[in-house]
Steps between C-alpha positions, in 0.01 A plus 500: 500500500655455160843341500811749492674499217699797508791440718732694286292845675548344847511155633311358796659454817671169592329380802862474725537856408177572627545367814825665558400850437217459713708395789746878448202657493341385849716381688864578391485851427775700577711737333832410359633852572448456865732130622510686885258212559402133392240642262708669291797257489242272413369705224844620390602112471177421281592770262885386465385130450277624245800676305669188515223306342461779198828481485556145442264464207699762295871385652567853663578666824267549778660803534384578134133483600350849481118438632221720298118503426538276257655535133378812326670661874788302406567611130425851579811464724737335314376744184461837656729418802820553216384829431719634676827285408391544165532894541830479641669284273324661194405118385135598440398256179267188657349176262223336564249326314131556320372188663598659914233503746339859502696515892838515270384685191346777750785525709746555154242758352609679862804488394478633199317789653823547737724532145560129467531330177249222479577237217188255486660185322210319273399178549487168289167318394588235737423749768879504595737772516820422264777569714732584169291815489580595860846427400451733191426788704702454803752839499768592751212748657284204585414537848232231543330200291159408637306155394263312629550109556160387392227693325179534748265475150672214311688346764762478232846472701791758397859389364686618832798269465580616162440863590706424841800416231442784312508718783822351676737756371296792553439682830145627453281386825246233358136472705278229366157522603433145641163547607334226295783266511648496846438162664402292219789523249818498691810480280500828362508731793799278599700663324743798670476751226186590620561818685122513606154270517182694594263214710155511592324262762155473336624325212663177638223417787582772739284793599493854359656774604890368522742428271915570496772655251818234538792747436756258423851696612783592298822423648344604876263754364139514449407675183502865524114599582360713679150521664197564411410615844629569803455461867631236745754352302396139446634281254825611506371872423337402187154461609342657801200370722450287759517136314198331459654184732121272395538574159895452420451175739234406230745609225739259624336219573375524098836514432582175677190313397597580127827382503418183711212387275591630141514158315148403603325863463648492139369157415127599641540778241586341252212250530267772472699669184446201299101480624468870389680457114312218452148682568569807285685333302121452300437897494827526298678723790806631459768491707678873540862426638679206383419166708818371505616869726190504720485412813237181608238733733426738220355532127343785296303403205327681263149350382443600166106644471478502844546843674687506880257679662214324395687217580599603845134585561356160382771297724423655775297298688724178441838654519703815539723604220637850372662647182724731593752587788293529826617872547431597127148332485305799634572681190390453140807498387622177274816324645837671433671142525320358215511773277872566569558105411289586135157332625215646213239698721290218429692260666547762857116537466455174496791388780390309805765447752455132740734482806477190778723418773525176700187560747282573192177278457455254228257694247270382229676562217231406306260702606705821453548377119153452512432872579755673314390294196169604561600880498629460148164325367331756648712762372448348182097485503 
């Protein structure tokens, strides 16, 4: 098998985590709706410990915990679930940004359909949002800001503090879509002006399937959604279904294992960053994002000459890459986030996008420079 670099599309599964789900799903398998006997306290217990662990990477509530499928579940909550709120108060303007996961810029384009007014704030050519342009077009009718933390394509991470400032006199709910960033950069989700972070399991070592909207509270009120469904009244109403107690144990235990061991997953990565610049550094790639904002797991280059696909084809028996957004890369479409940060077609069409994590294998970095040099002399001939 080739060696898996595309983490940023879903990680593998830390070994721990493994083992844990495994055990909820043969042997401790009750339901958490049912603690008339041991099984279900049991499984009731497992699910509150894991809120506690989400919760702790994020400093929020337990209580604040909403449990989901996983993140594109989570922002179509904490987008469409003010529909409503939005209709009452007659607040119906909403920012985001051009460089949003198609699970928020979907969601908005619902809105819009619904009468909302949809302002799509443009995006710098360091792939980050300038939060003086939010600020621009912030209005008293502003009923919700959505961001993401880090972009799934550049791994380019967002200016949340200086939005959070921005923000701080304004009472317009702010979601950021955390899916990429959640358990490997910690400080900016910290911070309590962040009404809402969508989370997703299969991105920090967990398995598929799960993943949470923390609802931070204002005052001693959750934010004012409503659900997306309906039935038995989990999650305090928000999100029906009989909780997947294997898969939020899973969830958790990622949670815990990224907090515990972020200094020495970050220095693994970074190892591996500097092996990677230095081998394409020869094929004259170019970096699309600015380093100094990108996170240490993550790069997209373009390789001038040397088109993705190709590319992606000739690597594949050595290791797996992508160049696009895992959800986007069934279509032919080029990548919204590098046009909307004022990448040349050229440079999307030639855009290769390497993501690692810590249980990645060491790879022969020269023999992939070997290969993709060899698709430009051929292209050449």
């Amino acid at each position: 098998m080739p060696i898996y670099l595309d983490c940023n599309a879903t990680t593998p599964v830390e070994p721990g985590v493994a083992t844990l789900v495994k055990r909820f799903l043969e042997k401790d398998f009750g339901n958490p709706a049912s603690p008339i006997h041991d099984y279900g306290v049991f499984a009731r217990a497992a699910v509150d410990h894991a809120r506690k662990q989400i919760a702790r990477v994020v400093d929020a509530r337990p209580d604040e915990v909403i449990f989901t499928s996983g993140a594109t579940e989570s922002n179509n909550l904490a987008i469409l679930g003010l529909v409503e709120e939005g209709m009452r108060s007659r607040r119906r303007h909403v920012i985001t940004t051009a460089i949003e996961h198609k699970a928020v810029l979907e969601p908005c384009m619902e809105l819009e359909r619904l009468g909302f007014e949809v302002e799509v704030v443009p995006v710098c050519p360091d792939g980050r949002f300038d939060p003086e342009r939010i600020a621009a077009a912030l209005r008293p009718d502003t009923l919700l800001v959505s961001t993401m933390q880090v972009n799934n394509e550049t791994g380019v991470l967002q200016p949340l503090t200086e939005l959070a400032g921005i923000l701080a006199d304004h009472d317009a709910w702010w979601h950021v879509d955390a899916a990429q960033g959640f358990g490997k950069e910690f400080d900016s989700l910290r911070h309590d002006r962040i009404d809402m972070i969508s989370i997703s399991g299969h991105k920090i070592y967990g398995p598929k399937g799960v993943g949470a909207l923390i609802a931070r509270k204002r005052g001693q009120k959750l934010p004012p959604l409503r659900p997306l469904m309906y039935g038995g009244g989990q999650e305090q109403g928000l999100r029906a279904g009989t909780l997947p107690v294997l898969l939020i144990a899973g969830l958790g235990e990622a949670a815990k294992l990224a907090l515990r061991h972020q200094v020495e997953r970050r220095e693994k990565c970074l190892a591996m960053r500097g092996e990677i610049i230095a081998a394409l550094a020869s094929l004259g790639a170019k970096q699309n994002g600015a380093e100094a904002y990108t996170l240490p797991h993550v790069i997209n280059v373009s390789l001038p000459g040397i088109d993705a696909d190709r590319a992606i084809n000739a690597l594949k028996q050595v290791v797996a890459v992508s160049s696009t957004s895992a959800c986007t890369s069934h279509t032919k479409e080029p990548s919204h986030v590098l046009l909307a940060m004022g990448c040349s077609s050229e440079r999307v069409e030639t855009s290769l996008r390497f993501s690692w994590c810590h249980l990645t294998e060491d790879v022969d970095w020269d023999e992939v420079s070997g290969i993709l040099a060899n698709l430009r002399t051929s292209k050449g001939a």
